[in-house]
C-alpha positions in Angstrom: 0.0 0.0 0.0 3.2 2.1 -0.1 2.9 5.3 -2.6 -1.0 4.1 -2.7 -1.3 1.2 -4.1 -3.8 -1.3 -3.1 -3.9 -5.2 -4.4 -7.7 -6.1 -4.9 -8.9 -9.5 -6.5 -12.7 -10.2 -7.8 -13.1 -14.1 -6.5 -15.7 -16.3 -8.3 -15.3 -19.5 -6.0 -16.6 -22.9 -7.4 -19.8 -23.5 -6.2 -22.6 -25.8 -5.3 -26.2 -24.4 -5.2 -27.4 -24.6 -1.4 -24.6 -26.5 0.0 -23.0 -23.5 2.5 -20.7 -25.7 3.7 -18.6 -26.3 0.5 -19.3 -22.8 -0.4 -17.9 -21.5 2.6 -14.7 -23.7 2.3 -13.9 -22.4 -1.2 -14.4 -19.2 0.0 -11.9 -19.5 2.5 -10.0 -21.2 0.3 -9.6 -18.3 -2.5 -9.6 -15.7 0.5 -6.1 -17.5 2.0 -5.1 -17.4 -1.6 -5.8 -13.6 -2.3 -4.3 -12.4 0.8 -0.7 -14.3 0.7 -0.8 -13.0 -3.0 -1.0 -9.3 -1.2 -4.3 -8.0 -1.7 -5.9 -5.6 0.8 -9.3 -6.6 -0.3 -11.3 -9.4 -1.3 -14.9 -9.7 -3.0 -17.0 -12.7 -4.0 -20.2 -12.8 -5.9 -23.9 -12.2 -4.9 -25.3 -14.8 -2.2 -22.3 -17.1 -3.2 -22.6 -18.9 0.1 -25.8 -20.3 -0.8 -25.6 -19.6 -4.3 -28.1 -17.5 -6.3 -30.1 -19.7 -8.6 -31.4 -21.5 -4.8 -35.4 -20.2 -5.8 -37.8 -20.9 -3.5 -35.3 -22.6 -0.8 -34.4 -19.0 0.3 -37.7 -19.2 2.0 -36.8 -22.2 3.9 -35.0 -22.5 7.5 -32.5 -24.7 6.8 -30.8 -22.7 4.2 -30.7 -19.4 5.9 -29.1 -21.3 9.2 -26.8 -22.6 7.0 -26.1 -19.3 5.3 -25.2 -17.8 9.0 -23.0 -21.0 9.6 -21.2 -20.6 6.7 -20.9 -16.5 7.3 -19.2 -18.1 10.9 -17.0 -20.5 9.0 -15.9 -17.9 6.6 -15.2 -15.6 9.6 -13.2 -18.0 11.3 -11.0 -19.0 8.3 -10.6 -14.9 7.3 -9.7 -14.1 11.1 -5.9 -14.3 10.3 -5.7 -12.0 7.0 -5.0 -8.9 6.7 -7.9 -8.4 3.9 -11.3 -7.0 3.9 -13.2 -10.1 2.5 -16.8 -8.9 0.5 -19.6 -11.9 1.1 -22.9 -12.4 0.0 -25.9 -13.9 1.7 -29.5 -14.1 2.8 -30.1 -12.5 5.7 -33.5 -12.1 7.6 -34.6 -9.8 10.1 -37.8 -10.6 11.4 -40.3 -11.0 8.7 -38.6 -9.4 6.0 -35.0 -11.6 4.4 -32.6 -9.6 2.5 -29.9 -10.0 -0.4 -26.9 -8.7 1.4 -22.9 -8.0 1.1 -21.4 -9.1 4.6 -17.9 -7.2 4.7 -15.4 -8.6 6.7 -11.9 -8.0 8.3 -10.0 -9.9 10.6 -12.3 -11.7 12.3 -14.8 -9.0 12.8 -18.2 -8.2 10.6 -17.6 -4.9 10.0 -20.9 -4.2 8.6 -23.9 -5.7 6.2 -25.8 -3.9 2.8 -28.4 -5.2 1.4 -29.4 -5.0 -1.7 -31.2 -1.9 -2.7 -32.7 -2.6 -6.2 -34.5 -5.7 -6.9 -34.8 -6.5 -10.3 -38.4 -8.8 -10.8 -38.6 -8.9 -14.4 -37.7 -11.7 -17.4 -35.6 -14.0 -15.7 -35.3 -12.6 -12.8 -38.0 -12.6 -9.8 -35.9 -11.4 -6.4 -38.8 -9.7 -4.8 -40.3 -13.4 -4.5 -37.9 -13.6 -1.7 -36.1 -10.3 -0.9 -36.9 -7.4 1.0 -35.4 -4.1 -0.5 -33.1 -2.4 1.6 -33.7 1.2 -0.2 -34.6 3.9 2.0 -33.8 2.4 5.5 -32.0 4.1 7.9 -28.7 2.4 9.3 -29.3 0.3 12.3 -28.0 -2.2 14.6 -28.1 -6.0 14.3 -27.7 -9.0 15.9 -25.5 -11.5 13.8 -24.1 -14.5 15.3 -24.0 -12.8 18.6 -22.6 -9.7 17.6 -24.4 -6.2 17.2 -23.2 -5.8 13.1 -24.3 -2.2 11.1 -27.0 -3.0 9.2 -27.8 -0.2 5.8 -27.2 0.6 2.5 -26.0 3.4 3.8 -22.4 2.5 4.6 -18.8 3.4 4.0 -15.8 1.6 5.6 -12.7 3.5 6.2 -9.4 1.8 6.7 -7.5 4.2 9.6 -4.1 3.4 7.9 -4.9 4.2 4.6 -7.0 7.5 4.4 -7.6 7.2 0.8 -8.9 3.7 1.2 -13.1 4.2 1.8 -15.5 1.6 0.6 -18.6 1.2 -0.7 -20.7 -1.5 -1.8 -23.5 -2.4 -3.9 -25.1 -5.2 -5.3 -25.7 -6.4 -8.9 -28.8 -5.0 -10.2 -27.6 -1.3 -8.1 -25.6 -0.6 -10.6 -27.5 -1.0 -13.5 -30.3 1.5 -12.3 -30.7 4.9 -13.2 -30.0 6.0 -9.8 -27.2 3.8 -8.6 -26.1 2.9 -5.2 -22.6 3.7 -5.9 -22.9 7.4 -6.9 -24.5 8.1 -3.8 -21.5 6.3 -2.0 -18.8 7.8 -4.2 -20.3 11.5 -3.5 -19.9 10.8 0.5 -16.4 10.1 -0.3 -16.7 6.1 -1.2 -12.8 5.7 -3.2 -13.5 1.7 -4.2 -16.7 0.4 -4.8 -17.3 -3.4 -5.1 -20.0 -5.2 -6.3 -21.6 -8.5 -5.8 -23.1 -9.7 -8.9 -25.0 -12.6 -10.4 -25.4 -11.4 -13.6 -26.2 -14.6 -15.7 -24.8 -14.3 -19.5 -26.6 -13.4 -22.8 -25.1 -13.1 -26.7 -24.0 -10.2 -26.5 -24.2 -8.8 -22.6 -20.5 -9.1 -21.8 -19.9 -6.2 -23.8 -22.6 -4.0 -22.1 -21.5 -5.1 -18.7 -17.8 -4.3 -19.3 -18.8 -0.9 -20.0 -21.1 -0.4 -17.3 -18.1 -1.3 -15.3 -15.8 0.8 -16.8 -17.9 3.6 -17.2 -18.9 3.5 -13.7 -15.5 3.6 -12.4 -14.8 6.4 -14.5 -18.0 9.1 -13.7 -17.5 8.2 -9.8 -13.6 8.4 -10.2 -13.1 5.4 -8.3 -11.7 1.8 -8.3 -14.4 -1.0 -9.3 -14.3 -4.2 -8.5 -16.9 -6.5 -9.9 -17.3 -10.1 -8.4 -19.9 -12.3 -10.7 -21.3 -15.6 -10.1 -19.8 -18.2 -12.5 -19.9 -22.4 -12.2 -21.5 -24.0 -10.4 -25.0 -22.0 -10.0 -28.2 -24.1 -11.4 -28.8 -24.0 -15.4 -32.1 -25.2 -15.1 -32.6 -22.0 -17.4 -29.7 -19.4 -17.3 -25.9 -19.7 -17.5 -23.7 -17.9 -15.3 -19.9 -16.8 -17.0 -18.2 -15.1 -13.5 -17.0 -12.1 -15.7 -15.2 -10.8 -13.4 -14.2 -7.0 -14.0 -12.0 -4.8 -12.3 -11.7 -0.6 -13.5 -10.5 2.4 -12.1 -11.4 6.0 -13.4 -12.7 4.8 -16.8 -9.8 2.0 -17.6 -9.9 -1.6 -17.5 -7.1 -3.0 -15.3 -8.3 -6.6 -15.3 -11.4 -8.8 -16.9 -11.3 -13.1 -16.1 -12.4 -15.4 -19.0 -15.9 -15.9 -19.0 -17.3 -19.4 -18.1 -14.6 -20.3 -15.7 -14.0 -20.0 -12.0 -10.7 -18.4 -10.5 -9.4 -14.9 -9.6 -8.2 -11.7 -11.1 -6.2 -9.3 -9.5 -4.9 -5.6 -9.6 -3.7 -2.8 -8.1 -5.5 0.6 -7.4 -3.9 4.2 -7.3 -5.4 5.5 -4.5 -3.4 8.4 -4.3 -4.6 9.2 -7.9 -7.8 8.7 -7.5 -7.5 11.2 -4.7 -5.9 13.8 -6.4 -8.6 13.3 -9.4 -11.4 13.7 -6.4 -9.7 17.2 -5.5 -9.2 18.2 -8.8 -12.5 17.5 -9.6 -13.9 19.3 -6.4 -17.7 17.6 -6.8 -17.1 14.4 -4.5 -17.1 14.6 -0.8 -20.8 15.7 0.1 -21.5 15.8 4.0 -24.1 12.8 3.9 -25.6 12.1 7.7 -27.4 9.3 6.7 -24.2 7.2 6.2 -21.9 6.0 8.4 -18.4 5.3 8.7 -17.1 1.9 9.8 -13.4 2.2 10.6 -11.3 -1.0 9.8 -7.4 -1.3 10.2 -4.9 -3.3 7.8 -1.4 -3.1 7.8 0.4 -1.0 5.6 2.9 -2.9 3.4 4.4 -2.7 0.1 2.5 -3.6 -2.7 4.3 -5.2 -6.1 3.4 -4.1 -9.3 1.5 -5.8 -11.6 -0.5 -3.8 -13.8 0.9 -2.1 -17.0 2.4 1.6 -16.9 2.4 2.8 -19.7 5.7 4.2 -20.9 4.1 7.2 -22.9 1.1 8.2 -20.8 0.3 10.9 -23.5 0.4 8.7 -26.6 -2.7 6.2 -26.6 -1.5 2.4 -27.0 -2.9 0.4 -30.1 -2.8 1.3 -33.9 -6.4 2.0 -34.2 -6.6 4.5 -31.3 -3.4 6.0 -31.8 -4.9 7.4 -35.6 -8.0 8.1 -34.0 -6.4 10.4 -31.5 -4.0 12.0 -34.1 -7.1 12.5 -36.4 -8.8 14.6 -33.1 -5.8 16.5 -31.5 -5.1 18.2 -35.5 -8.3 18.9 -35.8 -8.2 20.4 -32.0 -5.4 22.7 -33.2 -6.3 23.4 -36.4 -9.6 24.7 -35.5 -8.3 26.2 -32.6 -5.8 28.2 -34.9 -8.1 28.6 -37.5 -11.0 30.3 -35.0 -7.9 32.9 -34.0 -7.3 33.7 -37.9 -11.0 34.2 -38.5 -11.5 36.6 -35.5 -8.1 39.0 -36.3 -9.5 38.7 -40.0 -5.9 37.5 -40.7 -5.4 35.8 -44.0 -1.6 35.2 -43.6 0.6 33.4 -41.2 4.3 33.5 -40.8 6.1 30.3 -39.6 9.6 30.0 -38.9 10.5 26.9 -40.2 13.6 25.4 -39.3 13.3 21.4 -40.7 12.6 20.0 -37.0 9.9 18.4 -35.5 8.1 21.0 -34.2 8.0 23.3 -36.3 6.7 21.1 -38.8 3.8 20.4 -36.9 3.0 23.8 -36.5 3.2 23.9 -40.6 1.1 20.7 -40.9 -1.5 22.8 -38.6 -1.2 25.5 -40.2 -2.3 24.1 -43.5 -5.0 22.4 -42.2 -6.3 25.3 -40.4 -5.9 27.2 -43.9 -8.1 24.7 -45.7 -10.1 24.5 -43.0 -10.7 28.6 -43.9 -10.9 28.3 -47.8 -7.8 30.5 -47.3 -4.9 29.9 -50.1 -2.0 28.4 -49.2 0.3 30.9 -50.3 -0.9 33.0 -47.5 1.1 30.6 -45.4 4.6 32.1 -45.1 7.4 29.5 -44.2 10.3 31.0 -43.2 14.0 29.9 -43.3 16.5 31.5 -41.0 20.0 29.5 -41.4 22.9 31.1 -39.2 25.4 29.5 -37.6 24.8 26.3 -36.7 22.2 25.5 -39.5 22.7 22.2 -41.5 22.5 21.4 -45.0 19.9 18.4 -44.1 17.6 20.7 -41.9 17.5 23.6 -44.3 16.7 21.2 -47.1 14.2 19.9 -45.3 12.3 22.8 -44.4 12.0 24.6 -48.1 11.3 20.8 -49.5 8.6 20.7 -47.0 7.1 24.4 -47.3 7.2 23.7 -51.1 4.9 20.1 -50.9 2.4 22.2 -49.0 1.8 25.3 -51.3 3.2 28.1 -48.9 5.2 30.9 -49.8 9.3 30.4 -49.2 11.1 32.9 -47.6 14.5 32.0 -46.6 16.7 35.0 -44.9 19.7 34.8 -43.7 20.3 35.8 -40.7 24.2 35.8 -39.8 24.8 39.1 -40.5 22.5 40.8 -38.3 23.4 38.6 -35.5 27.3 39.7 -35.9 26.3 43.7 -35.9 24.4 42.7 -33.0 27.2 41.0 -31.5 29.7 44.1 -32.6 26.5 46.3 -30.6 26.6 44.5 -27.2 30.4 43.6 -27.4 30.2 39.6 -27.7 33.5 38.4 -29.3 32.0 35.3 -32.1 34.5 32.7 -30.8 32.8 33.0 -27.1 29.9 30.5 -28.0 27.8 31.0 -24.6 24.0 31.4 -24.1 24.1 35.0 -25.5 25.8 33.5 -28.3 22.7 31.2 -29.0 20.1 33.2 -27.2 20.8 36.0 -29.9 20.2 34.2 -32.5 16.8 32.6 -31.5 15.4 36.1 -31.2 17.0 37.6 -34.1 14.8 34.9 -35.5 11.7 36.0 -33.9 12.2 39.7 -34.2 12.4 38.9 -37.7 9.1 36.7 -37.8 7.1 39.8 -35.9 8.6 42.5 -38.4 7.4 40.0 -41.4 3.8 39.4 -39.7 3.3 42.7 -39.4 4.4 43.9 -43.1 2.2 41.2 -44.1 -0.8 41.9 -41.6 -0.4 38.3 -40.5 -0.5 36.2 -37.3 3.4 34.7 -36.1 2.4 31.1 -35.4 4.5 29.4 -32.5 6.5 26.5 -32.6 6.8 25.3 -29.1 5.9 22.1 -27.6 4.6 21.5 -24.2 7.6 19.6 -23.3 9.9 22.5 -23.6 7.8 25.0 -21.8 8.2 22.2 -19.0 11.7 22.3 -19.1 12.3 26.0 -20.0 13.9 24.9 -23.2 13.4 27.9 -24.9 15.1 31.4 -25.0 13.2 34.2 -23.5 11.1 36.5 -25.8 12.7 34.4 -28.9 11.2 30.8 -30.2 9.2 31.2 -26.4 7.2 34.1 -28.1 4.3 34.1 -31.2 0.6 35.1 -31.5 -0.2 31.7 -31.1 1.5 28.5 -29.3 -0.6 25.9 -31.7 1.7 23.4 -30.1 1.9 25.1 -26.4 -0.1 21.2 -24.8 1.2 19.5 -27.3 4.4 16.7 -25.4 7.5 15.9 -27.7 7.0 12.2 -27.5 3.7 13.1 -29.4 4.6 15.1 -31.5 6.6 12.9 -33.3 3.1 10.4 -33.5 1.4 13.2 -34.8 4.0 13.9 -37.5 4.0 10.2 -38.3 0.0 10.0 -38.9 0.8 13.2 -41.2 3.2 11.0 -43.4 0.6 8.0 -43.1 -1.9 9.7 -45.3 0.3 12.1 -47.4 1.5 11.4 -50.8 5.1 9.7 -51.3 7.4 12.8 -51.9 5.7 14.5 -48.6 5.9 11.3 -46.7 9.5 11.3 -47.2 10.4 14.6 -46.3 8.3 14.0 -43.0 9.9 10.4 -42.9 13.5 12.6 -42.8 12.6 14.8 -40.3 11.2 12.3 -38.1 15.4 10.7 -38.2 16.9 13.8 -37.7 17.9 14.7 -34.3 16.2 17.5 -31.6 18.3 20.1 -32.1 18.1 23.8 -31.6 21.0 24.1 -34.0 22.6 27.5 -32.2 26.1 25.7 -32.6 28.2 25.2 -35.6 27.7 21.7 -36.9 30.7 19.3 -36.9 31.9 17.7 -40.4 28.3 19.0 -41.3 26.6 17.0 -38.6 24.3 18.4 -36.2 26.5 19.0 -33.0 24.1 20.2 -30.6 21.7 17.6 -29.4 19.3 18.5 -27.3 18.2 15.3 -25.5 22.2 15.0 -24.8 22.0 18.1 -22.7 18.3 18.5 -21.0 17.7 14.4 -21.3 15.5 12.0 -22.9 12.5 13.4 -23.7 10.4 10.4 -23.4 11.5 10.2 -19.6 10.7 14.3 -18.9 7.4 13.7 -20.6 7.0 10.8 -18.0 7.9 12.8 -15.4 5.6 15.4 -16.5 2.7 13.5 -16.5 2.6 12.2 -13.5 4.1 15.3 -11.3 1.2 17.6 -12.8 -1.4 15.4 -13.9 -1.9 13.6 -10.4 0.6 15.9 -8.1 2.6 12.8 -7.6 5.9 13.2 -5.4 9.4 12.6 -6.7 9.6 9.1 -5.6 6.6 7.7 -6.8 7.2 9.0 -10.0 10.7 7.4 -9.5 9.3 4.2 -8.5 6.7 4.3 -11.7 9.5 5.6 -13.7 11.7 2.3 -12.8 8.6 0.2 -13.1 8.1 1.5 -16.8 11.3 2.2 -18.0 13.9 0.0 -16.2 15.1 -2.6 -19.2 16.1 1.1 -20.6 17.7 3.6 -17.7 19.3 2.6 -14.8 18.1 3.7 -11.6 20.9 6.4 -11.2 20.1 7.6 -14.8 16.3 7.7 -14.3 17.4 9.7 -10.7 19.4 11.8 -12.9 17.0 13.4 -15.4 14.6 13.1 -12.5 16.5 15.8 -10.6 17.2 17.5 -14.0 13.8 17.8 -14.7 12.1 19.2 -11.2 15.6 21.8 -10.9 14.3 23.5 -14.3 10.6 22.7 -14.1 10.9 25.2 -11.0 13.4 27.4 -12.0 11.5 28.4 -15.7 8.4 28.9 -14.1 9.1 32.9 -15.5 8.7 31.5 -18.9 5.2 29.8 -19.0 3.9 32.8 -17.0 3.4 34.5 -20.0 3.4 32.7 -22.7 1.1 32.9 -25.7 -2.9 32.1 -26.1 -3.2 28.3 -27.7 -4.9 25.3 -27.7 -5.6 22.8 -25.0 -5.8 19.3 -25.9 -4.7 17.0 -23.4 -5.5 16.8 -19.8 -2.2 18.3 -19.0 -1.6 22.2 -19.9 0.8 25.0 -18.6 -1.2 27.8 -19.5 -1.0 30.0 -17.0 -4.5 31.3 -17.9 -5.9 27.7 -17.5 -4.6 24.6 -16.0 -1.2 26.0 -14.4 -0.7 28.9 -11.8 2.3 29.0 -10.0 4.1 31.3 -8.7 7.6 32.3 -10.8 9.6 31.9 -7.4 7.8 29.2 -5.9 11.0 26.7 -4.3 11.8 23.8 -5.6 13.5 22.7 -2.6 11.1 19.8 -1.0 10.9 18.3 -4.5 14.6 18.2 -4.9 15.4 16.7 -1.2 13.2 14.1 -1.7 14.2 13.1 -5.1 18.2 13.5 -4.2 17.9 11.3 -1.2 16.0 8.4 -3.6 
């Protein structure tokens, strides 16, 4: 449970219908199982210790006293783990017998729910039987000589793990309007489970994995879905134990269908948190429900589940083009709305043959088309100085000259030496005002040529650079609009990719080109011809700060968890001591160029993650980095 993470398993036990006995012990059994595996909690299908399909017996003595003898047995055999264990049973209190949830947790009955919607149509006919719990106020019974919370109405809270609140609801409560959960989840319920026995149909697996998943992702919680599988009767329905498990909208685990077993995984509670505070709509002071306090030990949990080592480029072919197709269409319209407002029909790009400023030309031209505007109103804009290369340069006119926009290519060497003769900077001293001059020379030159031209200066910069401050101050960090400004580097080169995918064979091999060529800001003579200034060699890898990005600002993660994630994704590739490195690197500037995103230009946001200082982002230009830094220097 260290850094938030919580084991959970969804347990469909083999079953026989009405004999508790065996019930119980396979209960135990997968219980034992779950816990020396490491999971913190436990849950197992709807009335699985007398099974669901029992009919008319749930009216009979026998098999609710056998029910409560098997609740005991299962108590006994749980009263060692340190798990909460999810039950469900028939439970009467005097005339009335209800479908209920019995949560457990060493040794003690923490508290029962029954069932709040009953469904009594097609197959199903519950209210032959069951009482609804819906609208009851949370009282006291007596259960196998204990005084046990009795309600709908209840959360548990483990006293260890603040983040870890639970709520639970059965089957047919979640596939109301209304559901049981939401009303949990508002009150501050961070894990729901549910107790299912949803028998299968051709086609209901699909509708039941999104209920799941969608569930998990309105209420921002963890789901875990226990369904009743083998073993119940199929006198006339089947039961598959499709187990599900979801949190916030994803699908961390799904069982086969028509087989008995577990599935585990692990919750992020500490993200789910932050998405609750983020969100600022959870929480509600609720005084019909109660808090039931429970205690586990807090431990270390192991990794099982998949992190992802791009977080902001979608996995699979299919919805990797699907998301390209969106976020150009996000900019371009985003860009092309500006250029209809200003009643601007040019814009002036400084195109340098690298990755992003292709992007913004690729935007550019869709934006323009988007507008019925001509591309020649697109002015791309060469700037070679001193550390240009032949291979960019070539690049860059190639390119402007496949899309139809007007070439302008100026050099711009002289005007940087008078400037250097103006200040006093001796050429061969090749420092940051060496390089820093020539990135605004370029964009002084850009603004002069938007305004002859009464156009709009579209920016260049990703969003990974504005995170590192890898830009120079009022140069390539100014425009009229940052079409790129939430746009990483490890998707930009995706983006530039699904360009080339559907352009025409001379396009896709100038794109193809610049896709090989390395970052570079190219402020430093090249070497033999070869780019000699690489910027991944000086700032990092990209693909790690993007990492690191996306977890610090998207969930407010600390250093080492993001360390800890970062090893967990990335360790067959960096070393612990080089992941620590760009680590430190990356929180020391991310602090430090705070002064640079605070007034950066209007543009687009796409993603979930966005420095705009006007939106997503506002800190404070001389906010310390130093609790962020002692943490991660000590890892």
């Amino acid at each position: 449970m260290k850094h938030g993470w919580m084991k959970v398993t969804a347990a469909t036990p083999s079953l026989r219908v009405a004999d508790t006995e065996y019930n119980a012990a396979e209960i135990v059994t997968q219980a034992r199982r779950a816990a020396k595996e490491g999971s913190a909690l436990c849950v197992f299908p709807e009335l699985c210790l007398t099974g669901y399909t029992c009919g008319d017996l749930f009216l009979q003595q026998t098999l609710l006293d056998g029910a409560l003898a098997a609740l005991e047995t299962v108590r006994e055999g749980t009263e060692g783990l340190d798990m909460v264990v999810v039950v469900g049973l028939p439970l009467r209190d005097g005339a009335s017998l209800y479908n209920c949830a019995a949560v457990l947790c060493g040794g003690e009955i923490l508290g029962i729910v029954p069932k709040q919607h009953l469904p009594n149509y097609a197959e199903f006919y519950e209210a032959r039987h069951f009482t609804s719990g819906s609208g009851q106020a949370v009282r006291i019974l007596e259960v196998l000589g204990r005084e046990v919370f009795f309600g709908a109405d209840l959360l548990f809270t483990c006293r260890e793990l603040h983040n870890f609140v639970l709520g639970v609801e059965i089957c047919e409560d979640l596939w109301t309007a209304g559901t049981a959960s939401a009303r949990l989840a508002e009150a501050g319920a961070t894990v729901i489970a549910n107790l299912s026995a949803s028998n299968e149909l051709a086609g209901k697996a699909a509708y039941r994995r999104e209920l799941v998943r969608g569930q998990s992702g309105r209420l921002i919680c963890g789901y875990v879905y226990a369904d009743a599988g083998f073993g119940e009767s199929t006198q006339d329905l089947v039961f598959a134990g499709h187990n599900l498990i979801a949190e916030n909208g994803a699908l961390l685990a799904e069982s086969k269908r028509f087989e008995s077993g577990m599935i585990s995984s692990e919750f992020d509670l500490e993200r789910l948190a932050h998405d609750r505070r983020r969100c600022n709509t959870f929480g509600k002071v609720c005084e019909e429900i109660a808090s039931i306090p429970f205690d586990l030990t807090l431990r270390d949990t192991a990794l099982t589940r998949r992190i992802p080592r791009t977080p902001f480029v979608p996995e699979g072919e299919e919805l990797l083009a699907e998301r390209c197709e969106e976020i150009l269409n996000l900019q371009a319209t985003g860009l092309a709305s500006r250029l209809r407002h200003t009643h601007t029909k040019t814009a002036v790009i400084g195109l340098s043959g690298g990755l992003d400023s292709t992007l913004a030309l690729i935007v550019t031209v869709h934006a323009f088309d988007r507008l019925g505007l001509k591309r020649k109103g697109i002015h791309a804009v060469t700037m070679p100085c001193f550390g240009t290369t032949a291979r960019t340069k070539s690049n860059a006119l190639r390119l402007a000259e496949e899309y139809g926009a007007t070439i302008r290519t100026i050099e711009i060497g002289d005007a940087v030496r008078q400037h250097f003769q103006d200040i006093g900077q001796q050429m061969g001293r090749q420092d940051v005002t060496f390089e820093n001059a020539q990135a605004r020379m370029r964009t002084l030159v850009l603004m002069d040529l938007a305004n002859q031209s009464g156009g709009m200066v579209v920016g260049t910069g990703d969003l990974s650079e504005l995170a590192l401050g890898w830009a120079t101050y009022n140069g390539d960090h100014m425009s009229m609009y940052g079409v790129n400004a939430s746009i990483p580097k490890t998707l930009v080169r995706y983006l530039t990719a699904y360009e080339a995918s559907r352009s025409g064979e001379s396009l896709a091999a100038i794109l193809r080109d610049i896709l090989d060529t390395p970052v570079s800001p190219e402020l430093l003579p090249p070497k033999d011809g070869k780019i000699s200034q690489k910027t991944e060699e000086l700032v990092g890898p990209y693909e790690l700060h993007d990492f690191f990005l996306y977890y610090m600002l998207r969930f407010g993660f600390r250093p080492e968890k993001i360390f800890r994630l970062a090893k967990h994704a990335w360790g067959d590739v960096y070393n612990d001591v080089t992941i620590k490195k760009w680590l430190v690197t990356f929180l020391r500037r991310f602090f430090s160029q705070q002064f640079k995103r605070s007034c950066i230009p209007d543009g687009p946001k796409v993603g979930t993650v966005s420095l705009s200082p006007r939106g997503d982002w506002r800190m404070p230009s001389d906010a310390s980095s130093a609790l962020w830094l002692k943490e991660a220097e000590a890892l």
